[in-house]
N, C-alpha and C positions, 0 to 999 in steps of 0.2 A: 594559553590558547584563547580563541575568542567564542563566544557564541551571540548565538542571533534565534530568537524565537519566533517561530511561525505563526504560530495563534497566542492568544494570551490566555495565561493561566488560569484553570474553573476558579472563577470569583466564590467570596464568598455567598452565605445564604441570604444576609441583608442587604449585601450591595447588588445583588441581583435579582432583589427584589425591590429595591428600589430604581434601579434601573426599567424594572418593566414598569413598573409603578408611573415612572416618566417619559417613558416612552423612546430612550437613546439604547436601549439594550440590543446587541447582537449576538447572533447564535455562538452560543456556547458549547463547543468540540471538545469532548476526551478520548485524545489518540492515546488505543494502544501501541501501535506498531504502523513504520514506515519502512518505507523502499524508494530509493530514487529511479526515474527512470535509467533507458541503457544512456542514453550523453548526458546526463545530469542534469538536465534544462526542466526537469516537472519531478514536483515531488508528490508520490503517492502516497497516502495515509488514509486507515481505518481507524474507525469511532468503538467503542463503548456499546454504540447503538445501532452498529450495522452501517452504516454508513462510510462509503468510498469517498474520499477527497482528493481532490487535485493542484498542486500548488504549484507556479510559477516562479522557478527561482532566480532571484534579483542579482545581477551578474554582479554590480556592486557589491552585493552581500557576497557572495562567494570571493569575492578579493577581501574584502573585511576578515571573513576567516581563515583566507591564505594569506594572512599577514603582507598585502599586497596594497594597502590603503595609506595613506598618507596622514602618520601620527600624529604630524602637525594641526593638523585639520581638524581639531578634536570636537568643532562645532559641527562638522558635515559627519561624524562618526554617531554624536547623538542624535544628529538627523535621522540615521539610515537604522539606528536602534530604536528610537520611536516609530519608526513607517513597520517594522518588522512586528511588531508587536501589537498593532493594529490591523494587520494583514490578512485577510481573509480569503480564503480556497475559491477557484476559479468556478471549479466543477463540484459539484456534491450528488454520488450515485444514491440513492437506498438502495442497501444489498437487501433482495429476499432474504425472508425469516427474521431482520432484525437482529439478529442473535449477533454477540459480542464477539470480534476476531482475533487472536492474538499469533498472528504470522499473516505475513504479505510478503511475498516475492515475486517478483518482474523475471521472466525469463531472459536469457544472455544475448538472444537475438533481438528483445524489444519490444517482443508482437504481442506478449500475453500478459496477464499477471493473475495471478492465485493466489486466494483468500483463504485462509484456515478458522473455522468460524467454531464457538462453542457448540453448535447444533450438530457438533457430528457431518461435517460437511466440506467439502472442499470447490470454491466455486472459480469457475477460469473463466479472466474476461477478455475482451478482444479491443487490446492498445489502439488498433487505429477505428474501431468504432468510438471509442471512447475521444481520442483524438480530436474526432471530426465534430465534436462539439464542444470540447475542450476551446480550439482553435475558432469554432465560431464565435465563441464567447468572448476571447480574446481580441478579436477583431473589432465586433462589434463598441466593446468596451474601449478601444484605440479610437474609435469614430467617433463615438459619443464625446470623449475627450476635446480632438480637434474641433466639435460640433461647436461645443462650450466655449472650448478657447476661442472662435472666431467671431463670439456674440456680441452685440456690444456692451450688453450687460457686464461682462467679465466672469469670472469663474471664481469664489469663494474657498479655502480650504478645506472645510469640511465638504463643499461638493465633488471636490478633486478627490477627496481620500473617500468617500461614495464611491463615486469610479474604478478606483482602485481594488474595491472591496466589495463587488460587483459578483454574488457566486448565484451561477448556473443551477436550478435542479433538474435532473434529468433522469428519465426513466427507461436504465437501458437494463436487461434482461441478463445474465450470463449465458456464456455460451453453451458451458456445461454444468454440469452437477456431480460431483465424484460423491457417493456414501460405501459403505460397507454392507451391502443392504442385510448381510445376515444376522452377524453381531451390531450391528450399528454402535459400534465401537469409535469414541473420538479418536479424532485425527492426533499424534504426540508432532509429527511434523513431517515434512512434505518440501520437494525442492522438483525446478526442472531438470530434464536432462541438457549433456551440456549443449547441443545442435536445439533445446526449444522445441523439439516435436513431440517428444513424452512426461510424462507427470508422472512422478511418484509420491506415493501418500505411503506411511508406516502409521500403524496403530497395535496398538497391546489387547492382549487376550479380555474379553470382557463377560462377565461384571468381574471377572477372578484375576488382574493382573499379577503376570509375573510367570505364567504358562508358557507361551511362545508371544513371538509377534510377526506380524505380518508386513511382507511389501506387496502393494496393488502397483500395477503398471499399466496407465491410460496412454490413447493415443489422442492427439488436443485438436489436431483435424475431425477427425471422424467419433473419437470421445467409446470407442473399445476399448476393453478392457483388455491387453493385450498379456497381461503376466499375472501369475499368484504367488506368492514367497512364502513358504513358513521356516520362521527362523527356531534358532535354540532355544533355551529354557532359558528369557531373560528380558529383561523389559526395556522394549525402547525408547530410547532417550532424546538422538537426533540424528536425522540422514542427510548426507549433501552426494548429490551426484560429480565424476568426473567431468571436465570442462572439455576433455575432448574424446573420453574412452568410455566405452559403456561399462562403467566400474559406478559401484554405489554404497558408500561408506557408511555404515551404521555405529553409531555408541551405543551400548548398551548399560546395563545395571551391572554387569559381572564384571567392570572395570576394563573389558576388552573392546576394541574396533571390529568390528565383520565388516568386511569385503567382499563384496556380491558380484560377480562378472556375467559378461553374457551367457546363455545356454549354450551348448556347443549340439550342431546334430551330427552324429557321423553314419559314416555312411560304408559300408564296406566294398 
């Protein structure tokens, strides 16, 4: 298999401080966890530090890793693995709080994406806000390009991969805030539903896990709490919603799956 790195690995303690020392050092990202978008064209990743990224991914490089590149070419291969490696995030959100995330999911329609953050918190942001400066950014950085190339000075290497390495900060707010407000209980994990209009967060009995645990049910429009779940005597592990049925699959600690289906009302 091939791989292609998106950002470059946290440097050490002396070459990053000699770097700032001299003045060529660039921000230094530690993803936890990524998501691609719904067509695969932006890749979403959270920091260490709270921070949302946005990466654009290099249609080259995705043939690279679908064994689609032409082996022969082994000089245009190192090309495309030194440009990756120097490659920096288009967009960079600070998420409120700061706090460190370790799950991000994109809902299946595209619109959303949610952050699982250590603060006890689940934050849903909104894809085409984010988008709409994603893409400006993108633009403008295409322009700048052209600007360059048509001067007559000409355009340098290092100011080309400038260009390229071009990240956006932006101060966009989340739509919502899901916590548990009464145990404020961490989040163990959280997935959309499959149609994208609801949010499910599971969390474990707190400070005492291993009691029950719970499923909260948000609506991502309107950000209601639409459900409450208490589960058996057992700690949850991970939930994913069905992709087209209101069914929602729990792992637990007792070695079993739980299956949650819709409520039914009847009616006589």
């Amino acid at each position: 298999g091939h791989l292609a790195y998106l950002v470059p690995p946290p440097r050490d303690d002396y070459e990053s401080w000699a770097n700032k020392k001299s003045g060529t050092s660039q921000p230094q990202y530690f993803i936890t966890c990524a998501a691609f978008g719904k067509h695969g064209q932006v890749l979403w990743a959270v920091t260490k530090c709270g921070n949302l990224l946005a990466f654009r991914t290099d249609p080259s490089m995705m043939n690279m890793l679908r064994g689609q590149s032409d082996d022969n070419d082994a000089s245009a291969a190192i090309a495309l693995a030194n440009k990756q490696l120097s490659q920096q995030p288009t967009l960079c959100v600070k998420v409120p709080g700061g706090a460190a995330a370790w799950q991000i999911i994109v809902s299946r329609n595209g619109k959303y994406i949610l952050i699982n953050s250590a603060d006890c918190s689940l934050r849903l942001f909104d894809v085409e806000e984010l988008s709409e400066v994603f893409d400006d950014v993108s633009s403008s950085s295409s322009g700048q390009k052209k600007r360059k190339a048509n001067d007559d000075n000409g355009m340098s290497d290092d100011d080309d991969n400038n260009a390229n390495n071009y990240t956006r900060n932006a101060d966009i707010k989340p739509r919502f805030v899901f916590q548990d407000n009464i145990s404020k209980a961490p989040w163990a994990s959280c997935d959309f539903s499959g149609d994208g209009e609801y949010v499910c967060g599971g969390c474990n009995s707190y400070p005492q896990p291993g009691d029950n645990y719970k499923l909260f049910l948000w609506n991502c429009i309107t950000g209601e709490l639409v459900d409450q779940l208490t589960g058996p005597v057992s700690s949850l592990y991970s939930l994913s919603c069905h992709p087209t049925r209101p069914f929602i699959a729990v792992g637990t600690s007792d070695g079993l799956v739980d299956v949650w289906g819709a409520r039914l009302d009847w009616v006589a």
